[in-house]
C-alpha positions as CSV (number, residue, x, y, z in Angstrom):
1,X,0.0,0.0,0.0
2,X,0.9,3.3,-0.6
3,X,2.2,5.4,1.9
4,X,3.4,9.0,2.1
5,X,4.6,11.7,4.0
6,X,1.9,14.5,4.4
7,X,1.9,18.1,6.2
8,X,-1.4,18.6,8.8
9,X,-3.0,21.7,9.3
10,X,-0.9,23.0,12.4
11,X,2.4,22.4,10.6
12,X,2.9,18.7,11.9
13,X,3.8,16.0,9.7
14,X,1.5,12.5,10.1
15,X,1.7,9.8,7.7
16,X,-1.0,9.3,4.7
17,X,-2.6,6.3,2.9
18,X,-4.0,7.3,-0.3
19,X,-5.4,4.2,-1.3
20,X,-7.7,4.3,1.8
21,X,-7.6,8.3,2.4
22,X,-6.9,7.7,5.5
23,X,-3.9,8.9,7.9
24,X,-2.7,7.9,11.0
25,X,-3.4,11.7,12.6
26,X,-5.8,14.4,11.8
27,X,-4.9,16.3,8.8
28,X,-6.4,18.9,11.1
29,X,-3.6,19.1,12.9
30,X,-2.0,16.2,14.2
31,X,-0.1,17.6,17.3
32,X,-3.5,19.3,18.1
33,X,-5.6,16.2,17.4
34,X,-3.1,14.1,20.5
35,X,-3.4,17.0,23.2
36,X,-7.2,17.4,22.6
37,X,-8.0,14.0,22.9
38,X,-5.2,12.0,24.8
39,X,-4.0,14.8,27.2
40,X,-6.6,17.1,28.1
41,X,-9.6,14.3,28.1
42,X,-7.4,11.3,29.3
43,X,-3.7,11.9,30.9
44,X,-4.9,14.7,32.6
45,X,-7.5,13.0,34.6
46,X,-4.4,11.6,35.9
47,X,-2.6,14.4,36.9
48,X,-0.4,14.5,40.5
49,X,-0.2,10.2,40.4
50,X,1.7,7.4,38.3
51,X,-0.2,6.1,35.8
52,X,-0.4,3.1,33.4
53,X,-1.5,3.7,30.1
54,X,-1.9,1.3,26.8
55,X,-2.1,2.9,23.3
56,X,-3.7,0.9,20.3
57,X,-1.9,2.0,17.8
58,X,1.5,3.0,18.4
59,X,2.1,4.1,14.8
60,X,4.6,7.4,14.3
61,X,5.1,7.5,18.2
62,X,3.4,10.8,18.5
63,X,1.2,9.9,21.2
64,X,4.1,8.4,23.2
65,X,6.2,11.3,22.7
66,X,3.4,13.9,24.0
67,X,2.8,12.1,27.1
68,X,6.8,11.4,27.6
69,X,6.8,15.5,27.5
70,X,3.9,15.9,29.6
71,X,5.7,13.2,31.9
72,X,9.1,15.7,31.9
73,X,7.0,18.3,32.5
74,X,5.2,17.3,35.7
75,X,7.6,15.2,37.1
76,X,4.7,12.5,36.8
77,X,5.7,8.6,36.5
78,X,4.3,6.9,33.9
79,X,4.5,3.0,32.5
80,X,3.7,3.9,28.4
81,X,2.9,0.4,26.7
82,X,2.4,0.7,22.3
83,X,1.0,-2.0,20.7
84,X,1.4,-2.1,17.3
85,X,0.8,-4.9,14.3
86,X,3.4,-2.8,11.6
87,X,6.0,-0.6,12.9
88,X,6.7,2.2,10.8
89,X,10.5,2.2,8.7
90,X,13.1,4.1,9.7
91,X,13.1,6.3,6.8
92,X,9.4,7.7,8.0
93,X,10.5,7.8,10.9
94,X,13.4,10.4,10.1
95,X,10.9,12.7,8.3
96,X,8.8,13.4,10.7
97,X,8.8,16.6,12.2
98,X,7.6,16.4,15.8
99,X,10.5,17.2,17.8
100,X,11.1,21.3,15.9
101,X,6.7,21.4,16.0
102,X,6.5,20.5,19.5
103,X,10.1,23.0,20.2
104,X,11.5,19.6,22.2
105,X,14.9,19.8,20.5
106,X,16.5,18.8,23.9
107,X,14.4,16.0,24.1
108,X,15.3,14.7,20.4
109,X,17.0,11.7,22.0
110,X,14.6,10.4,23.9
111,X,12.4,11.0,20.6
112,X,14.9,9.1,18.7
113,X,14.9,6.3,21.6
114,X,11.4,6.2,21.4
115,X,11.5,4.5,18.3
116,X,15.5,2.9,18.1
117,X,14.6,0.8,21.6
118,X,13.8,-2.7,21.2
119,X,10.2,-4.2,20.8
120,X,9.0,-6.3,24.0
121,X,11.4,-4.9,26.7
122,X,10.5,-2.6,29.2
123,X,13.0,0.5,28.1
124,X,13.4,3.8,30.7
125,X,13.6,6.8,28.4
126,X,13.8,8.8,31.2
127,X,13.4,8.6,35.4
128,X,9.9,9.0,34.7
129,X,8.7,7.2,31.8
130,X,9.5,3.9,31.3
131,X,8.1,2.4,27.6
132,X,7.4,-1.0,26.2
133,X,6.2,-1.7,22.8
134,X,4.5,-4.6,21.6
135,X,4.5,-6.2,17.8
136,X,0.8,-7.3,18.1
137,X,-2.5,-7.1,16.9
138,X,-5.3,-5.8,19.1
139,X,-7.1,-8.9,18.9
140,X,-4.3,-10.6,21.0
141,X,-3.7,-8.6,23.9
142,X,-5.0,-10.3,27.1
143,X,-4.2,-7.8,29.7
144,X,-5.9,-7.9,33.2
145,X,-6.7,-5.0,35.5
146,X,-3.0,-3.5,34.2
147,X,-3.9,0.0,32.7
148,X,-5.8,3.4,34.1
149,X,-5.9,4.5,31.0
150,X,-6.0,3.3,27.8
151,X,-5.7,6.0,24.1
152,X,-7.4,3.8,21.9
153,X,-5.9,5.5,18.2
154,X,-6.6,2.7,15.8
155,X,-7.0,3.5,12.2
156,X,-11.0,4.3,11.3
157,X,-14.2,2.5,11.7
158,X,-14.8,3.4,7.7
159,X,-11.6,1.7,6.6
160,X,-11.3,-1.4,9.4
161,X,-14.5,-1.8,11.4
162,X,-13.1,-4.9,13.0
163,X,-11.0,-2.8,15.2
164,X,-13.7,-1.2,16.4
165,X,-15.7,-4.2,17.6
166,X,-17.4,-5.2,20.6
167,X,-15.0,-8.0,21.0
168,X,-11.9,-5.3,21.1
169,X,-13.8,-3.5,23.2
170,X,-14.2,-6.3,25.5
171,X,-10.3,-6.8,25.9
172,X,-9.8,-3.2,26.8
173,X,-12.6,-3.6,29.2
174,X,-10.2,-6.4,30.8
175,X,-7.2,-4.9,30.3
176,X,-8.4,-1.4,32.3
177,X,-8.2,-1.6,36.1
178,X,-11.4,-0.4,38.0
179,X,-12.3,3.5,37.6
180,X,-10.0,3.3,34.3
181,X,-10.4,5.6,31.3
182,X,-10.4,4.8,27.5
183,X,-10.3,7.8,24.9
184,X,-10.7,8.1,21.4
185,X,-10.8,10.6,18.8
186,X,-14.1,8.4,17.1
187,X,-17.7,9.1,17.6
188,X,-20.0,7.1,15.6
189,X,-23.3,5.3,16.9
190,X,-21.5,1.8,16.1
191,X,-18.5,2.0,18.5
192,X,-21.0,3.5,21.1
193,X,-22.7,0.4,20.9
194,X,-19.6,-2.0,20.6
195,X,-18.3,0.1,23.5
196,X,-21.3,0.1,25.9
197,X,-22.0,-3.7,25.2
198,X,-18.4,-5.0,26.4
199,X,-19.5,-2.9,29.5
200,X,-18.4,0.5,29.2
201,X,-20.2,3.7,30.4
202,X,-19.9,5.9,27.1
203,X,-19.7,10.1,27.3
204,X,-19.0,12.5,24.4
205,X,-17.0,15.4,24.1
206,X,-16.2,18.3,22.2
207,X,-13.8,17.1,19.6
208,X,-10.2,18.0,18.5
209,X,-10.0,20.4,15.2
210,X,-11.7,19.4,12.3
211,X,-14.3,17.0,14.9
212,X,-17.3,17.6,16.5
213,X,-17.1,15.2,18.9
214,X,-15.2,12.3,20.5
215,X,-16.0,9.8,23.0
216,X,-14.6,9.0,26.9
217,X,-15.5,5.9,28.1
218,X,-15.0,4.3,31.9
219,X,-14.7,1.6,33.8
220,X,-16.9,2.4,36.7
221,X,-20.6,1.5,37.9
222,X,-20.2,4.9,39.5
223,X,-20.0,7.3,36.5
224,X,-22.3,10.3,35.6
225,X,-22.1,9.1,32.1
């Protein structure tokens, strides 16, 4: 499949699949698109305590990257775990442009680490945030109770439904410790359903640029959702 290099709307680089027209951030705005939606509705629900946090769909490391920043920033610890079926080349890796958009140049190490460390090994990228990425697909994770939160970033319910299933849903369910949070840039009646069948309580939000809405689901008999 084709696969190229494309600039978003605030200047940040994601990574484009013509022959689905679909990307793996906003065109939006992809920086703006992860600190709507996985930092101010998820990580910061967090703030002041460790957390453990899964992403489906580790992809160009964005998301990772943000949340080590936010981590830096804070002086919060947090145990970051990716899961992702293809990891992207090296050569994509290279031209994106996160580190000079997000003005992190003394953090391009870490960046680089981010995506040079080995898959399946707990790696510290820094006192604060330790990472682990997986080579798996969603359908195999089998986590219990492990994660407060979870940034569920799969690819679109238009171009892979599957991922977006009740039986995915029902493995983030498990994987989520009580009171835990899953966001997600989607918001379609169909993952609403798949989410509030495998147990979920469902909310939606105001969404990042370019969306209405997004949903914020939990793990809790106690929510005002």
């Amino acid at each position: 499949m084709k696969r190229e290099i494309i600039r978003t709307a605030d200047g940040s680089t994601t990574i484009h699949l013509p022959d689905w027209g679909e990307s793996y951030h906003s065109r939006h705005g992809a920086i703006q698109e992860a600190y709507h939606v996985f930092i101010k509705n998820g990580l910061s629900l967090f703030e002041g305590r460790p957390v453990s946090i899964l992403e489906i769909g580790f992809g160009t490391g964005l998301n990772a990257f943000i949340t080590f920043l936010e981590s830096q920033r804070f002086k919060q610890t947090i145990d970051y775990t990716g899961v992702e079926a293809y990891p992207i080349p090296a050569t994509e890796v290279v031209q994106l442009n996160y580190v000079e958009s997000l003005q992190a140049e003394a953090y391009r190490s870490e960046f680089q680490k981010i995506h040079e460390s080995a898959w399946e090994t707990p790696i510290a990228v820094s006192t604060t945030f330790t990472l682990t990425k997986q080579q798996r697909f969603f359908h195999e994770i089998d986590d219990v109770s492990k994660y407060d939160l979870i940034y569920f970033d799969a690819f679109g319910y238009r171009v892979q439904p599957e991922l977006w299933s009740a039986s995915i849903f029902a493995k983030m369910f498990a994987a989520l410790k009580s009171e835990g949070v899953l966001v997600t840039y989607a918001a379609r009646s169909p993952i609403k359903r798949a989410m509030t069948e495998s147990g979920f309580r469902v909310g939606k939000l105001a969404g990042p640029p370019g969306k209405r809405e997004m949903f914020r689901a939990l793990k809790s008999e106690n929510s005002s959702y």
